[in-house]
CHARMM-style PDB file with segment names, atoms N, HN, CA, C and O in Angstrom:
ATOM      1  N   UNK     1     108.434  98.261  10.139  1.00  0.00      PROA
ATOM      2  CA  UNK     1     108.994  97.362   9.148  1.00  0.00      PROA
ATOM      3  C   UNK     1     109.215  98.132   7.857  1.00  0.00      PROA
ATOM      4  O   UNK     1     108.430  99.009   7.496  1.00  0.00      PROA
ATOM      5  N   UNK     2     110.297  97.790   7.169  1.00  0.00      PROA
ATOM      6  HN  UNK     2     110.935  97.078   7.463  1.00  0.00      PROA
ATOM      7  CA  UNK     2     110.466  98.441   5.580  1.00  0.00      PROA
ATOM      8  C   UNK     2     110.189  97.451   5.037  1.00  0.00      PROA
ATOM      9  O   UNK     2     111.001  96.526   5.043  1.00  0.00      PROA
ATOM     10  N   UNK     3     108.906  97.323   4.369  1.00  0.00      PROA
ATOM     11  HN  UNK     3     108.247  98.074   4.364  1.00  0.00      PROA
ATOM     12  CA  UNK     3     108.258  97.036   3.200  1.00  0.00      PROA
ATOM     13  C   UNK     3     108.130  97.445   1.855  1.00  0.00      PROA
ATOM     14  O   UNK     3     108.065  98.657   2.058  1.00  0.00      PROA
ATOM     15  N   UNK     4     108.068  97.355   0.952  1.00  0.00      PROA
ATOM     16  HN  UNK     4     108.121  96.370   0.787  1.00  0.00      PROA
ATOM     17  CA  UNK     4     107.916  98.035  -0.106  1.00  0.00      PROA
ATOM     18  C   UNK     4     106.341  98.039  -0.555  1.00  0.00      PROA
ATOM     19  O   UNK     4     105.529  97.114  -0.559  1.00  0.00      PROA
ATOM     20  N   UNK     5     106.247  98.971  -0.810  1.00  0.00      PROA
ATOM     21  HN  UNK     5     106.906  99.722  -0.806  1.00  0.00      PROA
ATOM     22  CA  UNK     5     104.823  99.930  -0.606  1.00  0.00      PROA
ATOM     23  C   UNK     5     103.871  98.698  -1.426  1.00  0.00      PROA
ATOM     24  O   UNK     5     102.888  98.247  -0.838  1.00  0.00      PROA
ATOM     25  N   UNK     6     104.197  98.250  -2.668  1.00  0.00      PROA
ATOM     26  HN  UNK     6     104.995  98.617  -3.146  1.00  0.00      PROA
ATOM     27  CA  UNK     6     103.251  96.751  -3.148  1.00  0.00      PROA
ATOM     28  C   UNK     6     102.571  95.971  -2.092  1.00  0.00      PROA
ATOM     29  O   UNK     6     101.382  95.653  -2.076  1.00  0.00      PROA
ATOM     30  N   UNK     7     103.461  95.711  -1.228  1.00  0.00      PROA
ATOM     31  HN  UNK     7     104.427  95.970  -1.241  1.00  0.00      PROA
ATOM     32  CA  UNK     7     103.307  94.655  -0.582  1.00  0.00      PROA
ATOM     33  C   UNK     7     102.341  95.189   0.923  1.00  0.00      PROA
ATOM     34  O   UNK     7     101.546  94.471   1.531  1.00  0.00      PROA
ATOM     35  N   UNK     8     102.716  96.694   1.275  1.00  0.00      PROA
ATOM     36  HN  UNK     8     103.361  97.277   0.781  1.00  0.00      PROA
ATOM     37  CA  UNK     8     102.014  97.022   2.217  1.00  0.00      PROA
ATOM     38  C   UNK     8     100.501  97.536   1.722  1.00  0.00      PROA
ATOM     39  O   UNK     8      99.682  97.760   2.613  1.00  0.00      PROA
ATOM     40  N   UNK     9     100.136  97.714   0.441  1.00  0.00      PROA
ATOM     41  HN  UNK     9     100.801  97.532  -0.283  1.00  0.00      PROA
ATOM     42  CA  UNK     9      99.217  97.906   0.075  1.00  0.00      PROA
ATOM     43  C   UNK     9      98.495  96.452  -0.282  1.00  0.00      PROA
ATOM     44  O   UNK     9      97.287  96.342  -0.071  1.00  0.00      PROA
ATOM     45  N   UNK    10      99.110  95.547  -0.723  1.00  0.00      PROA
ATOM     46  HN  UNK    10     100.092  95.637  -0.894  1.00  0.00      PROA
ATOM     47  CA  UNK    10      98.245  94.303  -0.669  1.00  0.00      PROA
ATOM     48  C   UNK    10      97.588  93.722   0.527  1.00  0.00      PROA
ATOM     49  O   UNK    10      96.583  93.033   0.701  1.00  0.00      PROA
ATOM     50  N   UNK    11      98.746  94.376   1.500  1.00  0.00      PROA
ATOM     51  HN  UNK    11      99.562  94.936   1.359  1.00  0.00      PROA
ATOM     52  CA  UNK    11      97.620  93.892   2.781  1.00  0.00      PROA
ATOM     53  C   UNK    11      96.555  94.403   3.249  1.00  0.00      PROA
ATOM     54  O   UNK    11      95.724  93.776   3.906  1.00  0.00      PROA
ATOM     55  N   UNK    12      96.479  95.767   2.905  1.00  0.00      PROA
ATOM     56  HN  UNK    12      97.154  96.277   2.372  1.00  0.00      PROA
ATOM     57  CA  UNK    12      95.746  96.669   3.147  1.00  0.00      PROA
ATOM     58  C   UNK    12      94.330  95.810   2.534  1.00  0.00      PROA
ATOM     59  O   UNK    12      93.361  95.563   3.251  1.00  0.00      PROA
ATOM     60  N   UNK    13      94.425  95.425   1.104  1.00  0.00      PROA
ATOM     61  HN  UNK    13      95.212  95.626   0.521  1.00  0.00      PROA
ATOM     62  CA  UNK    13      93.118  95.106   0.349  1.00  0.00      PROA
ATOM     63  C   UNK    13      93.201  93.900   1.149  1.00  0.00      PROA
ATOM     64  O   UNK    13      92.095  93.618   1.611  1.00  0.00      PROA
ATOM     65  N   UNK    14      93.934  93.248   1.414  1.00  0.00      PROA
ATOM     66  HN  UNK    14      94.832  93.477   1.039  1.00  0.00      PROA
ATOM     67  CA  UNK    14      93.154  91.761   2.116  1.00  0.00      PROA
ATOM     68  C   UNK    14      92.834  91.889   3.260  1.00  0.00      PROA
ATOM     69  O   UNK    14      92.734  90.708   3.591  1.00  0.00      PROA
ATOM     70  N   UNK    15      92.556  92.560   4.270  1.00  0.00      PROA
ATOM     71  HN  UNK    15      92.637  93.520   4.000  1.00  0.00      PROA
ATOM     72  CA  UNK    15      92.395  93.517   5.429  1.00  0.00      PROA
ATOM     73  C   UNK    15      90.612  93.498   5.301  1.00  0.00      PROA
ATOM     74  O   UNK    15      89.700  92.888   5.859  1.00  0.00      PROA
ATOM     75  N   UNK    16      90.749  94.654   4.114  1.00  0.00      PROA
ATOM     76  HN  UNK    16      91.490  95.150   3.661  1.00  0.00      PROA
ATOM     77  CA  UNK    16      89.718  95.412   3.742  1.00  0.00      PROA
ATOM     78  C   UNK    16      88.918  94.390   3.115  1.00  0.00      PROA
ATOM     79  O   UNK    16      87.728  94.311   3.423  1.00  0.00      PROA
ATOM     80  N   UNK    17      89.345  93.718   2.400  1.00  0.00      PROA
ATOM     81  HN  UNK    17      90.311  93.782   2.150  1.00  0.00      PROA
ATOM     82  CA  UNK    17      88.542  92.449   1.594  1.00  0.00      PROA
ATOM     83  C   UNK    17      87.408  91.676   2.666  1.00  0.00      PROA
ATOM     84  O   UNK    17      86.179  91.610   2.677  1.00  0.00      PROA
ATOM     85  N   UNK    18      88.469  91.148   3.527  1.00  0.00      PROA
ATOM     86  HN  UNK    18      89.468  91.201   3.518  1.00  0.00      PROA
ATOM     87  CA  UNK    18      87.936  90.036   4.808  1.00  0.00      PROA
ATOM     88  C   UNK    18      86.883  91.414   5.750  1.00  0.00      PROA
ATOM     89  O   UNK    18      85.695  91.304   6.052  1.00  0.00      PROA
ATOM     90  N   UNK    19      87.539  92.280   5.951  1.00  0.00      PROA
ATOM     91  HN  UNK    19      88.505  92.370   5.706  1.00  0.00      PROA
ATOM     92  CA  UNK    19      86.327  93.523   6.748  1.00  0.00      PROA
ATOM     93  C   UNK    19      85.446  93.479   6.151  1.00  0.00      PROA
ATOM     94  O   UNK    19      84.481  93.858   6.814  1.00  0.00      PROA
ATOM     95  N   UNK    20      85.109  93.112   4.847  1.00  0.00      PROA
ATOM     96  HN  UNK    20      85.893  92.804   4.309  1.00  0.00      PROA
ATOM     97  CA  UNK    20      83.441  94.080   4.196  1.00  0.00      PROA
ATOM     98  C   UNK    20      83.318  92.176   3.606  1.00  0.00      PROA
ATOM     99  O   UNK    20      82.193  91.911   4.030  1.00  0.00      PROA
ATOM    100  N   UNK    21      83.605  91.449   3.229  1.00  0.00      PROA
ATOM    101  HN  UNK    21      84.519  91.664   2.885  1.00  0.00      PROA
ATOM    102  CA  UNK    21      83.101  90.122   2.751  1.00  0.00      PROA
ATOM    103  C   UNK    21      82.958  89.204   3.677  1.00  0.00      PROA
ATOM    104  O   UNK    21      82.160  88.362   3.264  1.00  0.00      PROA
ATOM    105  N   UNK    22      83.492  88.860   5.136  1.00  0.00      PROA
ATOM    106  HN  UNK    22      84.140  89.544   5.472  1.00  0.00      PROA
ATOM    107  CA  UNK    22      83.211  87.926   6.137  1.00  0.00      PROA
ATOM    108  C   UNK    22      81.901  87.907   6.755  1.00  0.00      PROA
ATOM    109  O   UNK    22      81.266  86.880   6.994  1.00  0.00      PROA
ATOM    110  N   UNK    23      81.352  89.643   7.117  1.00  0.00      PROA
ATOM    111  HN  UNK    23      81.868  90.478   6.923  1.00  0.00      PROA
ATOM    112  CA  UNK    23      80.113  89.208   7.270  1.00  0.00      PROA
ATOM    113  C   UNK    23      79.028  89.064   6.136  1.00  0.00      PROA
ATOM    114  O   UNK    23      77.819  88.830   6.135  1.00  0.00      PROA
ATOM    115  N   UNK    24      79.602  89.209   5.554  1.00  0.00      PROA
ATOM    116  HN  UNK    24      80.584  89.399   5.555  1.00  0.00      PROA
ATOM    117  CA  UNK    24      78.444  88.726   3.926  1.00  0.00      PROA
ATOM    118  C   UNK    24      78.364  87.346   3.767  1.00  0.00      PROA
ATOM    119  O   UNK    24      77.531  87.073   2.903  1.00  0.00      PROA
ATOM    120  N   UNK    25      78.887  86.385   4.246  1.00  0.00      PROA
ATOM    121  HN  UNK    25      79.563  86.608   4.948  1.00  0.00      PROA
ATOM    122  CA  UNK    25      78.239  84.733   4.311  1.00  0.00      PROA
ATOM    123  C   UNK    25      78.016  84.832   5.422  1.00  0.00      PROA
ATOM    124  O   UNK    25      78.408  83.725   5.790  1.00  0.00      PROA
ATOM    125  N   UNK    26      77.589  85.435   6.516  1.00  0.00      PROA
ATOM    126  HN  UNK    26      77.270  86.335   6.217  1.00  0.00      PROA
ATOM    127  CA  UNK    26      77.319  85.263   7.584  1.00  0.00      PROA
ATOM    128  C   UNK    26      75.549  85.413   7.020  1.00  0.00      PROA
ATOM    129  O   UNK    26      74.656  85.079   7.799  1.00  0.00      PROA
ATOM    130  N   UNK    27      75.248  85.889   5.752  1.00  0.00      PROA
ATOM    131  HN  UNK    27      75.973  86.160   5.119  1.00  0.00      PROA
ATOM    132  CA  UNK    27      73.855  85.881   5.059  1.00  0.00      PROA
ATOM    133  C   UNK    27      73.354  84.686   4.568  1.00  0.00      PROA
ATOM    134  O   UNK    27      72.226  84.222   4.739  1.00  0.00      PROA
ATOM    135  N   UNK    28      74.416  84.161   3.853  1.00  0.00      PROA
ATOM    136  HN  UNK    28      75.331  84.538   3.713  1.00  0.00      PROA
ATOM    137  CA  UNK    28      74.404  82.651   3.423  1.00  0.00      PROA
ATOM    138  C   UNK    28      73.852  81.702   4.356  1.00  0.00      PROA
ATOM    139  O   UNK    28      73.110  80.800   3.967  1.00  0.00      PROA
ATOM    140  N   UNK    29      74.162  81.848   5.536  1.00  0.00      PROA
ATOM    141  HN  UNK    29      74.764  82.581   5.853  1.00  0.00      PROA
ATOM    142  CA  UNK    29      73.564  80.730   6.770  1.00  0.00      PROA
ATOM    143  C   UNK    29      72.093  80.599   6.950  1.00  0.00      PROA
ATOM    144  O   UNK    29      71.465  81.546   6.477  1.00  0.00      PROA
ATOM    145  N   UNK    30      71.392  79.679   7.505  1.00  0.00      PROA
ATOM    146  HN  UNK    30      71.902  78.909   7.889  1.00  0.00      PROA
ATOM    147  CA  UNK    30      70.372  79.572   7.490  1.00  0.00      PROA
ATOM    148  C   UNK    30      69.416  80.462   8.398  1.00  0.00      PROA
ATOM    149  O   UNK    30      68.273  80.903   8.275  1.00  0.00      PROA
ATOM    150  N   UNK    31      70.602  80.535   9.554  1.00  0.00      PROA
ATOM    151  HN  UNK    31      71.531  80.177   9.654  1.00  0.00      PROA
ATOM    152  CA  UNK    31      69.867  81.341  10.965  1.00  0.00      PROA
ATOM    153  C   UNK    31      69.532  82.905  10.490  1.00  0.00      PROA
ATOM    154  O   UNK    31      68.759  83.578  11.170  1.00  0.00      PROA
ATOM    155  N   UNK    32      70.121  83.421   9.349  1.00  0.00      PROA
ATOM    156  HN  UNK    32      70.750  82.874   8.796  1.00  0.00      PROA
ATOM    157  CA  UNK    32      70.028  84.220   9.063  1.00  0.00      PROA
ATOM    158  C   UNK    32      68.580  84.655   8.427  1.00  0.00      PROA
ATOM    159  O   UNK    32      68.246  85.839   8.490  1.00  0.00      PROA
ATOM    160  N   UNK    33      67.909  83.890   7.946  1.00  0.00      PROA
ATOM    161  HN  UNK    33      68.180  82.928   7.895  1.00  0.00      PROA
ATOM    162  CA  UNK    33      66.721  83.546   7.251  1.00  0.00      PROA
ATOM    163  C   UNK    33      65.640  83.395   8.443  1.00  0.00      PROA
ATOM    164  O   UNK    33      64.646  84.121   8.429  1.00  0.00      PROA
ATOM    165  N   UNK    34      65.803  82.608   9.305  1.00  0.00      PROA
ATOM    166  HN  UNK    34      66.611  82.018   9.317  1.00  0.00      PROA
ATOM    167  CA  UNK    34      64.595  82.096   9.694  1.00  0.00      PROA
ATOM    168  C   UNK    34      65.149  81.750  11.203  1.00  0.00      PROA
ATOM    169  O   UNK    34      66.112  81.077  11.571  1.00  0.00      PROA
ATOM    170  N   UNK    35      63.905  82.665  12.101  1.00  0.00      PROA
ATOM    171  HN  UNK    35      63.123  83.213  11.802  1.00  0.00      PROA
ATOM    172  CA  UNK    35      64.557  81.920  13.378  1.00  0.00      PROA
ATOM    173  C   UNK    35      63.486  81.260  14.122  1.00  0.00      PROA
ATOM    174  O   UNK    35      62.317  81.369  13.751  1.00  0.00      PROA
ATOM    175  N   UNK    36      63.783  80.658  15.036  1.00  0.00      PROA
ATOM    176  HN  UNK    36      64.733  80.571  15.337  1.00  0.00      PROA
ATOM    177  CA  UNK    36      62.764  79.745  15.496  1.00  0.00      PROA
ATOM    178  C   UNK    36      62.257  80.170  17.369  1.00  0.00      PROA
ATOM    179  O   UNK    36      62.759  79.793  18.428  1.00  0.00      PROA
ATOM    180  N   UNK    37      61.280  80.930  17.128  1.00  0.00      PROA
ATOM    181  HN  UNK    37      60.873  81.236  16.268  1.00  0.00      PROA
ATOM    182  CA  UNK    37      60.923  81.605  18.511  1.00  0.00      PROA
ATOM    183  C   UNK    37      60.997  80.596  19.737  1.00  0.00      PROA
ATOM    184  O   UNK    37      61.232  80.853  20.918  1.00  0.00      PROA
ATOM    185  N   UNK    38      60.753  79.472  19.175  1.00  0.00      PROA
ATOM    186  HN  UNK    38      60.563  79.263  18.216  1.00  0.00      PROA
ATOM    187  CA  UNK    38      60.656  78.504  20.846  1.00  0.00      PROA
ATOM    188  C   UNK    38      62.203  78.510  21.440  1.00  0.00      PROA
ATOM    189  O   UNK    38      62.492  78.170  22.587  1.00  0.00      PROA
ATOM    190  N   UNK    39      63.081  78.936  20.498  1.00  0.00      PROA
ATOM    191  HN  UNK    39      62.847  79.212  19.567  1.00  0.00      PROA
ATOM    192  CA  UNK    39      64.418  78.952  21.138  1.00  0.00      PROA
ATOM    193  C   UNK    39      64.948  80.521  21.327  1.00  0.00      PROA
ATOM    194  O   UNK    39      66.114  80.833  21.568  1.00  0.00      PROA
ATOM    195  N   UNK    40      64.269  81.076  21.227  1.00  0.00      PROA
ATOM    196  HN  UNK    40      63.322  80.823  21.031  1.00  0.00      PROA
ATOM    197  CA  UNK    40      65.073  82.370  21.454  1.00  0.00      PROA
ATOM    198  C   UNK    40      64.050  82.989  22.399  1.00  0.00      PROA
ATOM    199  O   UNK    40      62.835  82.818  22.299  1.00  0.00      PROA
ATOM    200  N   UNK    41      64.670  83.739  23.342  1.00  0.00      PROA
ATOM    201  HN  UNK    41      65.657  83.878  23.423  1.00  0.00      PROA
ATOM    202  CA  UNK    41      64.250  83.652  25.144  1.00  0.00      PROA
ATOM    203  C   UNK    41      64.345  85.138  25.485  1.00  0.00      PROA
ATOM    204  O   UNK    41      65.447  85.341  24.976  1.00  0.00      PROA
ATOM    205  N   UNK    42      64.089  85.968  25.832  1.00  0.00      PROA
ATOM    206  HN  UNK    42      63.193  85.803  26.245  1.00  0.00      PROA
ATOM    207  CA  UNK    42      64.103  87.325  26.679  1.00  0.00      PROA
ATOM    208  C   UNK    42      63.237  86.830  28.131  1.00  0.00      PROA
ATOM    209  O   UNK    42      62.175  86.214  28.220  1.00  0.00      PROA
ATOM    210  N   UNK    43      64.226  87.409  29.296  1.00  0.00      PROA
ATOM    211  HN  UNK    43      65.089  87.909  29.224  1.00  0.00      PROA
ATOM    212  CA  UNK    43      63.794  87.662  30.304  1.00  0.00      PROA
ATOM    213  C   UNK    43      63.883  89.175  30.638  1.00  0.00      PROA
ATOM    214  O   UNK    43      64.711  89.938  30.140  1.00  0.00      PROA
ATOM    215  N   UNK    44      62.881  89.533  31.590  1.00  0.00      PROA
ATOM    216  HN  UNK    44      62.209  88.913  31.994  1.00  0.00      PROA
ATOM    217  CA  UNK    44      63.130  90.944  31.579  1.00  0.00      PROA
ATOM    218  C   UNK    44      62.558  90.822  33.331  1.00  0.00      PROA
ATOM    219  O   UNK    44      61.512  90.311  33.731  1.00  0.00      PROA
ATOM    220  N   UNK    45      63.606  91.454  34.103  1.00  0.00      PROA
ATOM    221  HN  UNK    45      64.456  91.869  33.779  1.00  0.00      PROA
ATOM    222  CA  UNK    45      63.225  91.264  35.638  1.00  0.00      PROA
ATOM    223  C   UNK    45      62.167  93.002  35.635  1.00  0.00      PROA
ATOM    224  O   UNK    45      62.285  93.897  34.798  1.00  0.00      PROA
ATOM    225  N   UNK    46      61.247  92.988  36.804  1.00  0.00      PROA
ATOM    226  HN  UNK    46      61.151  92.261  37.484  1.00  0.00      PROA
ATOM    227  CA  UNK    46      60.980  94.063  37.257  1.00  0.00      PROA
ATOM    228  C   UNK    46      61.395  94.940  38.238  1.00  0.00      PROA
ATOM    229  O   UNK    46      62.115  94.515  39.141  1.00  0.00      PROA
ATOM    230  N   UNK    47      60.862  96.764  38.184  1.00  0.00      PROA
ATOM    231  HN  UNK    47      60.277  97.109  37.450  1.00  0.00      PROA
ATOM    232  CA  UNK    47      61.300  97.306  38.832  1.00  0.00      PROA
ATOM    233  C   UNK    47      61.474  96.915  40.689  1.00  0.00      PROA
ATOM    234  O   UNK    47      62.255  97.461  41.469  1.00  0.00      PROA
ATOM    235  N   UNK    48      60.898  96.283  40.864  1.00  0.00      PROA
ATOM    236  HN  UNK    48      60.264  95.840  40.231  1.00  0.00      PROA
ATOM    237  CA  UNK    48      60.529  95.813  42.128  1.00  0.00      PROA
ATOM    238  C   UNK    48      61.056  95.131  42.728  1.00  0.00      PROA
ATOM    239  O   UNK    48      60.839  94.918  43.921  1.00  0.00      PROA
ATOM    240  N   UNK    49      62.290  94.366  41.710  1.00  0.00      PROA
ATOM    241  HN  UNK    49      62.467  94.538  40.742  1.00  0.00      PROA
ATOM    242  CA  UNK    49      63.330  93.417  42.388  1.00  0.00      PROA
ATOM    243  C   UNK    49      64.624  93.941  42.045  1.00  0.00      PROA
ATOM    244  O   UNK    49      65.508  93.244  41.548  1.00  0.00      PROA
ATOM    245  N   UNK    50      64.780  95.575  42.392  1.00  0.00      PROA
ATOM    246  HN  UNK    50      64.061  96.141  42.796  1.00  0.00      PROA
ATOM    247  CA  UNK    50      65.886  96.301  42.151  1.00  0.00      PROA
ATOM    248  C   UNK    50      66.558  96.558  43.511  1.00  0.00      PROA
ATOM    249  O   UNK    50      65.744  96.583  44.434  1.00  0.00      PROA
ATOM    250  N   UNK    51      67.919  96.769  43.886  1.00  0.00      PROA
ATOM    251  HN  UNK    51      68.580  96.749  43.136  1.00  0.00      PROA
ATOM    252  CA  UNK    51      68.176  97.312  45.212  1.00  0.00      PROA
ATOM    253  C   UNK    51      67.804  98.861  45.478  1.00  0.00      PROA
ATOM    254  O   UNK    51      67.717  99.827  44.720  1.00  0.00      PROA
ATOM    255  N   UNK    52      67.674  98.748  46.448  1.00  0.00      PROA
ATOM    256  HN  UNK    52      67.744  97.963  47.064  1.00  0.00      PROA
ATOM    257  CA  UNK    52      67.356  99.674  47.373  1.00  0.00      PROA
ATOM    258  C   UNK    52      68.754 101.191  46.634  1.00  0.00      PROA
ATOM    259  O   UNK    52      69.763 100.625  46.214  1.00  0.00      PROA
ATOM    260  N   UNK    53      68.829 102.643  46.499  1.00  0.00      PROA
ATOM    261  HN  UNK    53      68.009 103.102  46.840  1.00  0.00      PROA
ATOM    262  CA  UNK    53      69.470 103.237  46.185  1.00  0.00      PROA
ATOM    263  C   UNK    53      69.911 103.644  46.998  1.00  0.00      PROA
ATOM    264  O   UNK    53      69.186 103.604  47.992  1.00  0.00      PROA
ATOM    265  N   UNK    54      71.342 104.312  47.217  1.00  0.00      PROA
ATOM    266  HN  UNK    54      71.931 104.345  46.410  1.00  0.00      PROA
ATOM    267  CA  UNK    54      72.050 104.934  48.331  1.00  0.00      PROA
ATOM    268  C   UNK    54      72.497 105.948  47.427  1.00  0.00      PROA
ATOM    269  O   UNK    54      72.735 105.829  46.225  1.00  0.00      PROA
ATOM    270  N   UNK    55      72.611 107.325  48.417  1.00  0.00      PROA
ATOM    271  HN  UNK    55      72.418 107.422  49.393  1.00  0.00      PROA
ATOM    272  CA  UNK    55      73.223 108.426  47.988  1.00  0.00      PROA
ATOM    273  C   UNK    55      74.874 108.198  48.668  1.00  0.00      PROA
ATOM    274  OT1 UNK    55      75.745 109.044  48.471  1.00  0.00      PROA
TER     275      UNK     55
END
């Protein structure tokens, strides 16, 4: 596209703006603060219920 360089540089900063400030209210949220262990879950299977390896 021929743009004139103003205009391709403004996008550039609103690009760059939304890249480095979107996840910065992602701080603002609450989950961010405080989480609540009865809901957050890890399973972890053992070696023992792995398949068998083939060469």
């Amino acid at each position: 596209m021929n743009r004139p360089k103003a205009q391709q540089s403004r996008d550039g900063e609103v690009i760059g703006g939304a890249f480095f400030l979107l996840p910065l209210l992602g701080l603002i949220a609450p989950g961010a603060w405080e989480q609540d262990p009865s809901t957050i879950g890890i399973t972890l299977e053992s070696d023992a219920n792995q398949p068998a390896q083939t060469r």
